[in-house]
N, C-alpha and C positions, 0 to 999 in steps of 0.2 A: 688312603684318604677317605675320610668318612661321605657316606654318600648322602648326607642331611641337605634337604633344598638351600638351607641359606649356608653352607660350607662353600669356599670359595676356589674354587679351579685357579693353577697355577698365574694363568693368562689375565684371570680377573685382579688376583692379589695384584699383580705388577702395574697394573692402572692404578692400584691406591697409593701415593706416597705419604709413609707414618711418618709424624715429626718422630725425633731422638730413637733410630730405627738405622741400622744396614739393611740399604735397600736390597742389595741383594738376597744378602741372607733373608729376609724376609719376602721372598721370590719362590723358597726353598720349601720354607715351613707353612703349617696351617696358623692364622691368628686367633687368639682368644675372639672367639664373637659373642657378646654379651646382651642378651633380647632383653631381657625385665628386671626391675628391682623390686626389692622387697623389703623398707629397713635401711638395717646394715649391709648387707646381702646385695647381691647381684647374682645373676642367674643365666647361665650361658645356653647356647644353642640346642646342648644336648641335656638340660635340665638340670646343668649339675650348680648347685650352691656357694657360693664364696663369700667371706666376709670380706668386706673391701678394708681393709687396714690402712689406707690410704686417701680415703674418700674420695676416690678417685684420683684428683689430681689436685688436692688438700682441700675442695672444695664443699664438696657434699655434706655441710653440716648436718642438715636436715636428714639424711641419710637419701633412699631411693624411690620415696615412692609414699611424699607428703600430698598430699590430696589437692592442700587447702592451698599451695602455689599452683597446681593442676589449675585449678577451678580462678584461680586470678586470674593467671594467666586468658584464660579462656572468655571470661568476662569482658577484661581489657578488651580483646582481640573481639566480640561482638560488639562494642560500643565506642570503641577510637583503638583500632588497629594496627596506626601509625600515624605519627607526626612527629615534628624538627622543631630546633630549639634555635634555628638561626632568625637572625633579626631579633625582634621583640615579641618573640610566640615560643609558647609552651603547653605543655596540654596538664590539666587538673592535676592527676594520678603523682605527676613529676614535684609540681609543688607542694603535692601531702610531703612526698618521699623525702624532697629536701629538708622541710621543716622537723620529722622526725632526726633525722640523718645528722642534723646540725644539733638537735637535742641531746646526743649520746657523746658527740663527736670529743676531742679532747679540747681541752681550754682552748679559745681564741679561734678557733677554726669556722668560717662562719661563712664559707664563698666555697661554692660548689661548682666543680666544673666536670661534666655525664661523656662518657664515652666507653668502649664498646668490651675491653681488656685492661689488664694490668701494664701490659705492654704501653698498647696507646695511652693510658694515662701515664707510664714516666715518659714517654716521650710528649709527652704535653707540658708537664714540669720539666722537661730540658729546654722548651722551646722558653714558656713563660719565664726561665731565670735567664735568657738571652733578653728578653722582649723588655724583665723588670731592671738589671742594669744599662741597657738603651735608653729605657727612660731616665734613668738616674744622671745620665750622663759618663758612665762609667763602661767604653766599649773594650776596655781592654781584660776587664772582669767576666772572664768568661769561662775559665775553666774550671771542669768538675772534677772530685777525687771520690770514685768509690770505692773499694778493696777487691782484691783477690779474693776469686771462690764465690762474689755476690752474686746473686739472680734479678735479675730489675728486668726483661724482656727480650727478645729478639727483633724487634724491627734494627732497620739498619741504624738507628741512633741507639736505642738500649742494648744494642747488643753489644755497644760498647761499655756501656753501664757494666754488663754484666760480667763478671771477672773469673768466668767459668771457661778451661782454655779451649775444651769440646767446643762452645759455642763461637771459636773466632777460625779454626781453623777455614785459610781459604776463603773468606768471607770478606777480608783485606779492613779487620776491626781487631783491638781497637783504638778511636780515631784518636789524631794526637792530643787532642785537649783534653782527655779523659784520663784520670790518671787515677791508680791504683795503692792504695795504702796495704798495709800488713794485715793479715789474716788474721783473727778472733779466736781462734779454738786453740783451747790450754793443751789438748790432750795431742797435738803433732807444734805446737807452735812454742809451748811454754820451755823454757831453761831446766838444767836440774834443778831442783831448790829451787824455786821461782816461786812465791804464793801468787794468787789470781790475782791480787790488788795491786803487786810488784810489774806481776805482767801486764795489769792493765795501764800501770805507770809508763810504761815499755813503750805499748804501743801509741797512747797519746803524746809522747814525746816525741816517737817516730812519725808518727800526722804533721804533729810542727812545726819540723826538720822539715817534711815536704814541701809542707807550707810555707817555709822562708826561703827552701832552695828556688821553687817556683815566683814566690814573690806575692803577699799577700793581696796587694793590690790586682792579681791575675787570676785569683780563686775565686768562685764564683757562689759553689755550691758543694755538699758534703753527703753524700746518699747513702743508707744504709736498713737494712731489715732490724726489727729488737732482734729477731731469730733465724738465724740464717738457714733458710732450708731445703734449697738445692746446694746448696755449699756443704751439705753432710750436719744438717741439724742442732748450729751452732749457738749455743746457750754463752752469752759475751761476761768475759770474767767480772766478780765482783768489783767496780765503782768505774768500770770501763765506759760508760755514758756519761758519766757524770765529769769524767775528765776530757771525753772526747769535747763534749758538749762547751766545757769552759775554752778547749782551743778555739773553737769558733765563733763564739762573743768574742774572743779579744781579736777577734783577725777580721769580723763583719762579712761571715762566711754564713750563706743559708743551709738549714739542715732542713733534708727532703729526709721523711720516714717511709721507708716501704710497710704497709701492714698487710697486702697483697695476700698472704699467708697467717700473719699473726693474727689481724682484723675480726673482732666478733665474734670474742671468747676462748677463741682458743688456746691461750694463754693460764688462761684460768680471771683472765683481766676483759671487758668489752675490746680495751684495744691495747697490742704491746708498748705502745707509750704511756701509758699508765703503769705497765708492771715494772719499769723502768725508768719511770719517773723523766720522762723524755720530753723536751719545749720545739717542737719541730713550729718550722714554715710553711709546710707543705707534706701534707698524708698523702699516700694513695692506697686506695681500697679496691676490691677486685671479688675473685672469686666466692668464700661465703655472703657478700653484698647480699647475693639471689641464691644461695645456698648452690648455686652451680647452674641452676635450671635455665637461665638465657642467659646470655652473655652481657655483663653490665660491669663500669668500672665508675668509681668516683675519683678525682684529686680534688683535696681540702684543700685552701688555704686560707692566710690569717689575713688580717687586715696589712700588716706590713707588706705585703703583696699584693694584694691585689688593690691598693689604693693607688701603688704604681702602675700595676695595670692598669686599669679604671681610667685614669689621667693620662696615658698615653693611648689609650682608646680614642681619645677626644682630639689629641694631638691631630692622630691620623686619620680618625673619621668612621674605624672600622677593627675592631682586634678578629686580624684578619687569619684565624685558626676554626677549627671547627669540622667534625665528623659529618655524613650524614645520617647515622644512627645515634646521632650525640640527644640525651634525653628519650631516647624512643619510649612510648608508655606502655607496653609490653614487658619488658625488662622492668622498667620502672613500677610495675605494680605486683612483680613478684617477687620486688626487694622491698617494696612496703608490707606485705605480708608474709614476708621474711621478719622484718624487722620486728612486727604483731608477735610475731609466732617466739621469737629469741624472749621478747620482753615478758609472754605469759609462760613460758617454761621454766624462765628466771636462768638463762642459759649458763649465764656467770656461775650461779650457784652449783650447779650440775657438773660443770667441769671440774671446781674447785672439790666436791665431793669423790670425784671418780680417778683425778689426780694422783691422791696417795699410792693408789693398790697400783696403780696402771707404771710410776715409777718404780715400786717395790717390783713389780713384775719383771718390767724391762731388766732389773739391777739384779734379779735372779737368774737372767742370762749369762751372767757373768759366768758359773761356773762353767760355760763350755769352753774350752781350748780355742776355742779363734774369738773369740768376746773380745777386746782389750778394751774399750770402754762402753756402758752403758748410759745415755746420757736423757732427760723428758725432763719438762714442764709443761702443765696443762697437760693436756693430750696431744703432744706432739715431741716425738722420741727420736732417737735414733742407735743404734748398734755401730761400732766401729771393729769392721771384720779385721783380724791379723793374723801371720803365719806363729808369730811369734809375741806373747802375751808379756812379756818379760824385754823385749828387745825393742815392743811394738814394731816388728819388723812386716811389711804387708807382703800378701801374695804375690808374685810374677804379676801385670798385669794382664797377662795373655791367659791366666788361669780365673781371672774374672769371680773372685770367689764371692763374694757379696751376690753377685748378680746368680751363682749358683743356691745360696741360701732362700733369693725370693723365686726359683724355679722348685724347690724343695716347700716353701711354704705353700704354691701353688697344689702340687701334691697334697697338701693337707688342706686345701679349699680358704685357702688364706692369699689375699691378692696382698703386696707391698711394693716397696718399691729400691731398686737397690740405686746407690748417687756415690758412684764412684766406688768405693771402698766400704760406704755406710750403707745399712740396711736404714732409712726409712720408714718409722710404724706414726700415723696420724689419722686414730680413724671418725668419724661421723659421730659428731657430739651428742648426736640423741645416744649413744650407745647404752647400751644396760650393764648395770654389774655383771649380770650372769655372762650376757655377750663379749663383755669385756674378759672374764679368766674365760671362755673360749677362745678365743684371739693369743690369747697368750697360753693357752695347750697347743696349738696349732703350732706359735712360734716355734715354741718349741721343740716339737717333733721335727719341725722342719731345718734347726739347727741344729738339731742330733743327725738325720739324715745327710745334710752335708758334710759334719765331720767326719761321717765314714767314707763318703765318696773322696773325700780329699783324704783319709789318709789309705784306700784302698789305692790309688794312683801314688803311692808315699810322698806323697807332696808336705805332710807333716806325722808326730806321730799316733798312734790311735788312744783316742781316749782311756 
């Protein structure tokens, strides 16, 4: 065990509980500890360099170690360090924030409601579409369908949301009103002969079908990411929105958009419902909001919502919901110079620039033996590890091979992220060209190195 002061003795790690972590196992080992950023870059205990391929935890637009939120941040916190948005109070910073916020936002979206995550905002849009058919007069419209493999949060109501089976085991989710339509990814879900537009026929029929077995009148709401990506980095087949979309006009079913991850560029769009031409009732925004740096979420919504809210405010005297870090100006002033910073860099432009190579690159992965798909838009990718490229047949799961490719990329000073089966590459949109074919020498090397380790153990054969 390294004897570095901030190295952490057995006794200490087992006080820390990691989310998505064997606890045990991590009782056992030392953890990555991470002191400074730099950029792209992240820099661990013992000096050593990584490019974060990940931006951490899709958030880090800005990359590690932008000044000009430092120095927001800091501002704020000398001249109004905290305040609440309950009642009829707000502090300055929050009203810049929303008026830019609603300026980018997608058509109609014009009511902002501040809290702390992605999580707590879809759990805020689960409460709000309880709260807007109450008003309506409509209590038996209450249930939501999001799909299998979705990511929408882990409190105990998103975690129903979220269709990822990791997140329910034992958790006793998820709950009955939540209900799960067909999964989006052509490359495990499509037919043979199936073109993407057939499959996307497929699956909007199969929404329908739900939606009549359950009984339209009992639907409430319809959740979904443009890009799904804890679900293994799902790019939704050609005119799959556009069909999903029209089941929902004729059934009077709301569409909640996650952009949690898609949100502010990354797409190569400001926001995934533009590159997908998407009419939601309700955004929620998260992570790059603040490019990662304090924890801040927003849910949009449109007038068709919140006028019933609004009105049944009145009813009761009180819309009786609310954080106490909801608006805090902290957070709120280093999503506004987040936002500064997006608008003079021209971020859209940048990604849509840096896109081509970065999918060409991923798609040069293909030639390794366990590649079966290579899939990006914008700067956000993913790999689809396989035993069998031909059969798409996957590893044992006990053989973990994805999750061996980002222990091999690690070795090459490249942090990612494996999700089940998919390698994960989404890195910090300031990134550089030159940064960028770094990233992808590193993949590389690190996909070479696993496929010897897996076919030294014969688990497949050697390249």
């Amino acid at each position: 065990m390294s004897s570095h002061p901030n190295s952490l003795s057995a006794i200490d790690r087992a006080h820390i509980v990691h989310p998505y972590a064997n606890l045990r196992a991590n009782e056992q080992g030392q953890p990555l500890i991470v002191s400074r950023g730099d950029g792209v870059f992240v820099i661990d205990d013992q000096g050593r360099r990584y490019i974060e391929g990940v931006a951490a935890l899709w958030y880090a637009s800005l990359g590690f170690s932008e000044n000009r939120l430092a120095e927001a941040a800091y501002r704020q916190m000398r001249t109004l360090p905290c305040y609440h948005a309950f009642g009829n109070k707000i502090s300055d910073v929050t009203v810049e924030l929303t008026q830019r916020l609603i300026a980018i936002a997608p058509a109609g979206l014009r009511h902002v409601f501040y809290s702390s995550s992605g999580s707590e905002a879809n759990d805020t849009a689960m409460k709000i579409v309880r709260y807007y058919n109450n008003a309506l007069g409509r209590p038996q419209k209450k249930k939501i369908i999001s799909r299998h493999f979705a990511y929408h949060g882990t409190t105990l109501a998103t975690s129903s949301l979220t269709g990822v089976p990791r997140n329910h085991f034992d958790f006793d989710v998820p709950a009955p009103d939540v209900l799960h339509a067909d999964f989006p990814g052509a490359y495990r879900g499509a037919r043979p002969g199936e073109s993407e537009e057939e499959f996307a026929s497929r699956l909007a029929e199969s929404l329908e079908a739900l939606i009549l077995r359950e009984g339209a009148e009992n639907i409430a709401a319809f959740w979904a990411e443009p890009v799904m990506g804890v679900g293994g980095v799902i790019i939704p087949p050609r005119t799959y929105f556009d069909k999903v979309q029209a089941v929902l006009r004729r059934h009077d079913i709301l569409f909640v958009v996650d952009e949690v991850i898609s949100g502010f560029g990354r797409l190569g769009d400001m926001f995934g419902s533009t590159t997908f031409g998407l009419e939601p009732d309700m955004v929620v925004l998260a992570k790059a909001l603040t490019s990662g740096y304090l924890p801040m979420s927003a849910l949009l919504m449109n007038d068709r919502v919140y006028d019933a809210v609004a009105d049944n405010s009145v009813r009761h005297g009180v819309l009786g919901h609310g954080y106490t870090y909801t608006a805090h100006p902290a957070p709120a002033a280093v999503a506004l110079e987040t936002l500064k910073i997006y608008e003079e860099l021209d971020i859209v432009s940048r990604v849509r620039a840096l896109a081509p190579r970065f999918k060409q690159g991923l798609q040069e992965t293909m030639t390794s033996s366990i590649v079966g798909e290579a899939r990006a838009i914008g700067l956000i990718g993913g790999l689809e590890i396989v035993a069998d490229k031909a059969t798409k047949a996957k590893f044992p799961p006990e053989v973990a091979a994805a999750k061996l490719v980002e222990m091999k990329c690690l070795d090459h000073g490249l942090i990612l992220r494996a999700l089940g089966d998919v390698l994960a590459i989404s890195p910090p949109l300031i990134i550089s060209g030159e940064e960028l074919e770094d990233l992808l020498r590193r993949l590389k090397l690190g996909l070479a190195d696993a496929e010897r380790d897996l076919a030294g153990r014969g688990l497949m054969k050697a390249a």
